[in-house]
C-alpha positions in Angstrom: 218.0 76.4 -6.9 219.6 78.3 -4.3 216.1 77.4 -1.6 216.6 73.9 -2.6 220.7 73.4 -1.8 219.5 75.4 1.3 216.9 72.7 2.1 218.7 69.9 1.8 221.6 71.2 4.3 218.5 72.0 6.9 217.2 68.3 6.4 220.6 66.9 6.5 221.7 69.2 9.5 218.2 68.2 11.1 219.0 64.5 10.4 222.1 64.2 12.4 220.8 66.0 15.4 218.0 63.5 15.7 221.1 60.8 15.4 223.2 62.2 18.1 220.5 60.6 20.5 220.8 57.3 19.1 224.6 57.7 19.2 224.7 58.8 23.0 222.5 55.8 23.6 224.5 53.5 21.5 227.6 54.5 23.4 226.0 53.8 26.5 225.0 50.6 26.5 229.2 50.0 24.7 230.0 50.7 28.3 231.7 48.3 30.7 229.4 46.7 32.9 231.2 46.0 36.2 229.1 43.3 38.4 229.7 43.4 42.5 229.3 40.7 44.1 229.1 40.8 48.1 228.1 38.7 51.0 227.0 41.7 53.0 224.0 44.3 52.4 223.8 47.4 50.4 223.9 49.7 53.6 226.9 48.4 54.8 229.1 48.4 51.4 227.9 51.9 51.0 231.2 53.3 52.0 233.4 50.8 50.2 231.8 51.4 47.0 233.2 54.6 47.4 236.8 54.1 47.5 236.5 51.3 44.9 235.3 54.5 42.8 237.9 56.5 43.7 240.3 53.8 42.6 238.7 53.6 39.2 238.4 57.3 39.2 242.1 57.6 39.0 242.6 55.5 36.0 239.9 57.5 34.2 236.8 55.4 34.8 233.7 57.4 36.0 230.2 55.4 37.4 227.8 56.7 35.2 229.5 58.5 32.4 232.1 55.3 30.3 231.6 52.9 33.0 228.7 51.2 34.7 227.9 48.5 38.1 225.4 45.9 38.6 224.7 44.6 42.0 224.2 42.1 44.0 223.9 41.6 47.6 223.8 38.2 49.6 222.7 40.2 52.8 224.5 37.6 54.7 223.5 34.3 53.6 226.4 32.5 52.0 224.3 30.3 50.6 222.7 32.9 47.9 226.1 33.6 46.8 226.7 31.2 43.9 223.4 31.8 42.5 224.1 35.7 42.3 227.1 35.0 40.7 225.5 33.4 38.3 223.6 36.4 37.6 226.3 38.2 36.5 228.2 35.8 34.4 224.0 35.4 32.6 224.9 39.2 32.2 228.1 38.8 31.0 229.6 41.8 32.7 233.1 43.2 31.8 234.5 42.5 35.1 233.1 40.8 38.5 234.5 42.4 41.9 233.8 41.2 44.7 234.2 41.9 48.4 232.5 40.5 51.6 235.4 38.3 52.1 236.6 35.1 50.3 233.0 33.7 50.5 232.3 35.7 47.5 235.4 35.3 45.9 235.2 31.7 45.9 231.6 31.8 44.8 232.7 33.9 41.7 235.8 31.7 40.7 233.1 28.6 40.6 231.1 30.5 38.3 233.2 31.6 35.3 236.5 30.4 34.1 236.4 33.4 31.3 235.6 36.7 32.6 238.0 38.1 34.7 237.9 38.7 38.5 239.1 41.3 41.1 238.5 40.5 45.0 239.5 41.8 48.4 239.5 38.7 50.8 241.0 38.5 54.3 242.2 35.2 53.9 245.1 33.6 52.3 244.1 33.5 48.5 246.4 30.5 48.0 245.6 28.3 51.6 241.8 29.4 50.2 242.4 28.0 46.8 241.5 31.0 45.0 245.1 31.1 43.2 248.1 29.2 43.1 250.8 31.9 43.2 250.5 35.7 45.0 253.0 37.1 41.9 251.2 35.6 39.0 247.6 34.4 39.8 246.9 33.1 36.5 243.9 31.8 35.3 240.9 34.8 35.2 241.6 36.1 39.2 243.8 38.4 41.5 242.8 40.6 43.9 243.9 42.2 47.1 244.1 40.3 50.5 244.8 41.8 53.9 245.3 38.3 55.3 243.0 39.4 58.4 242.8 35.2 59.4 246.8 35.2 60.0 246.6 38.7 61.9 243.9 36.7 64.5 247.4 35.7 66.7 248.6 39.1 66.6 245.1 40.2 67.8 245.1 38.2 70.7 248.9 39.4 71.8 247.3 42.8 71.8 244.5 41.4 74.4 246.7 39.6 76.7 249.1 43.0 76.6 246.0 44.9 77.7 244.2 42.1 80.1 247.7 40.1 81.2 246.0 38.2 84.1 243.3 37.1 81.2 242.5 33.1 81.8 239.4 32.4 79.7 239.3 34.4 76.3 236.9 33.2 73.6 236.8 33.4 70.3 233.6 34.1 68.1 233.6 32.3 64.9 231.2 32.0 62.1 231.5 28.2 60.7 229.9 28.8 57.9 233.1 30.9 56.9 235.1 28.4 54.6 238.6 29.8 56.3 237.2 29.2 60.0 239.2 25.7 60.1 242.2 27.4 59.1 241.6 30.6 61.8 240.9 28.4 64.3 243.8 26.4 63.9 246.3 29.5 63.6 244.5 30.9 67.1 244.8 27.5 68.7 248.6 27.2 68.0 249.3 30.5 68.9 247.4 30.4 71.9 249.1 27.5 73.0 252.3 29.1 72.5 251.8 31.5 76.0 250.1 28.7 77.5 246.2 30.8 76.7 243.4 28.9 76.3 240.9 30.0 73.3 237.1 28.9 73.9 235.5 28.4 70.6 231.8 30.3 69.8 229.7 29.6 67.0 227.5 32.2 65.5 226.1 32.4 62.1 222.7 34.0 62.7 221.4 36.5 64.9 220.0 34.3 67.3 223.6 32.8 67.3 225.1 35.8 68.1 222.5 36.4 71.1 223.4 32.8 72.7 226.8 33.1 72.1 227.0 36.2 74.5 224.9 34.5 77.2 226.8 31.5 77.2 230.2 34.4 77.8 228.0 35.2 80.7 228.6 31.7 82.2 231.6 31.1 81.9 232.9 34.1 83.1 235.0 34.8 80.1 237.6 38.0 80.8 237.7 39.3 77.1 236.6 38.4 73.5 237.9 37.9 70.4 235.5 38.8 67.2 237.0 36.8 64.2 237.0 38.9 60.9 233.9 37.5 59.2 231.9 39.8 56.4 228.5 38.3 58.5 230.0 39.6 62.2 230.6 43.3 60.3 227.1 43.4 58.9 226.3 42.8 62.4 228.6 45.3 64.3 226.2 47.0 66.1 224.7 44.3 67.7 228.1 42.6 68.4 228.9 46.2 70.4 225.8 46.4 72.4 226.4 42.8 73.5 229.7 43.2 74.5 228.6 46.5 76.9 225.5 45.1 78.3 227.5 41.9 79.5 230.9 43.9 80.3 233.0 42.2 78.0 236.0 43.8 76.6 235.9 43.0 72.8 239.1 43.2 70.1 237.9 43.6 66.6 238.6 43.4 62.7 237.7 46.6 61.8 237.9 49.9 62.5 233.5 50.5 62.2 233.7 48.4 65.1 235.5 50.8 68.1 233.8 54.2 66.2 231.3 51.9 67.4 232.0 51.5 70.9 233.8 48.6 70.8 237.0 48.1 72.8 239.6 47.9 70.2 240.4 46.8 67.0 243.4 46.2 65.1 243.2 45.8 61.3 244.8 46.7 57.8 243.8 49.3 56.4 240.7 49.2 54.0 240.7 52.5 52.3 244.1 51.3 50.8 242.8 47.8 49.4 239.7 48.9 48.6 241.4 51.3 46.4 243.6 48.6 44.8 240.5 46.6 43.6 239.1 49.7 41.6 242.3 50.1 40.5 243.0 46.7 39.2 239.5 46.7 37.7 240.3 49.8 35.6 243.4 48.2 34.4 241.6 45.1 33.2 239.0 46.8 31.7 241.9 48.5 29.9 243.4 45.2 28.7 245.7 43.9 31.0 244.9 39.9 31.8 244.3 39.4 35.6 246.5 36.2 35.6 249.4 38.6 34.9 248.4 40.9 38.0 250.0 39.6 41.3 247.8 39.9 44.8 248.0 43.2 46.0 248.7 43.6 49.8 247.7 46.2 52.3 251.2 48.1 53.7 249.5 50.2 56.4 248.0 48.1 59.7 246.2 50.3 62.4 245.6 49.6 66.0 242.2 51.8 67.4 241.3 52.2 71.2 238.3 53.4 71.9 239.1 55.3 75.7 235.3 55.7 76.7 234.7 52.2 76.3 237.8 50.7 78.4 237.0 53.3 81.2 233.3 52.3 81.2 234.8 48.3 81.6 237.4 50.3 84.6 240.4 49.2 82.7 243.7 50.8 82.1 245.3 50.9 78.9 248.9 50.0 79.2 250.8 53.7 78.3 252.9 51.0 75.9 249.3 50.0 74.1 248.5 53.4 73.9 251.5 55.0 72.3 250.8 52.2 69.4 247.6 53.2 68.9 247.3 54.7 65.5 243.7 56.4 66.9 242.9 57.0 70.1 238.7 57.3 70.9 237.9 59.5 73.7 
């Protein structure tokens, strides 16, 4: 009698080991599925991944263990974007983030109405018509912006402090951006403000990029502005290169760009906002309604020169510009 009790506790000890398994799995696949969505590459995004962990991190979300990501890339064709978005809401993820700039924000609000969105955008969510109201979205959408299009002005004050006798400064623009009407015309009225005149550039492709710089060439531009675009950061190293081969000091949108060897840039700071959206992510996976979560904005703004690169150009950095600089590349 006493074999058998003892039996029956082996089998029934025996039989919920070969359940925990099935449990682990089971809990598994219960976990939030967060979908990315990005207009830019893998590579690139590699970094900002990171701190978009760290943000959920600090709310108790961990990639992997009670929280997973699903992926997807436009590698810098807009075009792919609403299809891929599409993807997600087919997978009916927990949450869709997206960064790569308003492009994929806008391309993830078209898709889904229900399930609830976080972006970073440098744009003016409500001139961009992703919300109505920065203190209460509403709807399924908030997010962080760093309003990079209205910091374009300030951008070129910082040029014309560092080139002052600066006539012909262009501006390199992708049109395929839907905020370039807006940049262009908050460039244009504060360039004609000081009395500057801003030469528009097109570029949305390589080869773009390549005949933009040789048409600088001709008309003997004295700087260049590099509009914040997600497709102009995927292609930062080209955009450098350029700019040293023809001799043409370059202000930026982000910092990648002058640990590059770019001139300068002068931008908010990404770490921060790319924080906030894991952040907000964690709290909506927790419950909170995204309508009810106003747009987060960046509070630190960082100027970068980038020494070796304005003394291989033979300029000198006003001691003013320089005791602004938050980092100094020598």
């Amino acid at each position: 009698m006493a074999s058998c009790i003892g039996r029956r506790k082996f089998l029934a000890t025996l039989g919920g080991a070969a359940a925990w398994p099935l449990a682990a799995r089971a809990q598994q696949r219960a976990s939030p599925v967060i979908g990315l969505l990005s207009s830019r590459s893998r590579a690139v995004d590699a970094p900002i991944i990171a701190v978009i962990r760290q943000g959920l991190n600090e709310t108790g979300f961990v990639d992997g263990q009670n929280v997973t990501f699903d992926y997807r890339w436009a590698e810098g064709q807009y075009d792919r974007l609403a299809g891929l978005a599409a993807d997600l809401v087919h997978r009916q993820v927990a949450v869709i983030v997206t960064i790569g700039g308003e492009v994929s924000a806008v391309a993830a609000k078209a898709a889904t109405a229900t399930i609830p969105i976080v972006f970073a955008t440098g744009a003016d969510p409500i001139r961009s018509g992703l919300v109505t109201s920065l203190h209460r979205p509403g709807g399924n959408i908030t997010g962080v912006s760093t309003f990079q299009v209205e910091m374009e002005p300030k951008r070129l004050e910082l040029v014309r402090e560092l080139l002052p006798h600066a006539t012909t400064i262009p501006m390199l623009v992708n049109p395929n951006n839907p905020t370039a009407e807006i940049r262009l015309n908050d460039i244009q009225t504060a360039a004609r403000s000081v009395g500057q005149e801003i030469n528009i550039l097109n570029a949305s492709t390589i080869r773009d990029i390549d005949a933009a710089f040789a048409k600088l060439a001709q008309m003997r531009a004295d700087a260049l502005l590099v509009a914040s675009d997600p497709f102009f950061f995927t292609r930062a190293a080209q955009l450098v290169v350029l700019a040293a081969r023809h001799a043409i000091p370059s202000l930026y949108s982000r910092r990648e760009f002058a640990a590059a060897g770019g001139l300068m840039s002068y931008t908010a700071n990404y770490d921060e906002s790319y924080r906030l959206l894991g952040a907000y992510a964690a709290r909506i996976l927790k419950g909170e309604k995204p309508g009810d979560l106003p747009i987060q904005r960046p509070t630190k703004f960082e100027l970068v020169l980038n020494l070796s690169t304005a003394k291989a150009l033979g300029l000198e950095v006003p001691p003013t510009l320089l005791a602004r600089a938050d980092e100094v590349i020598e």
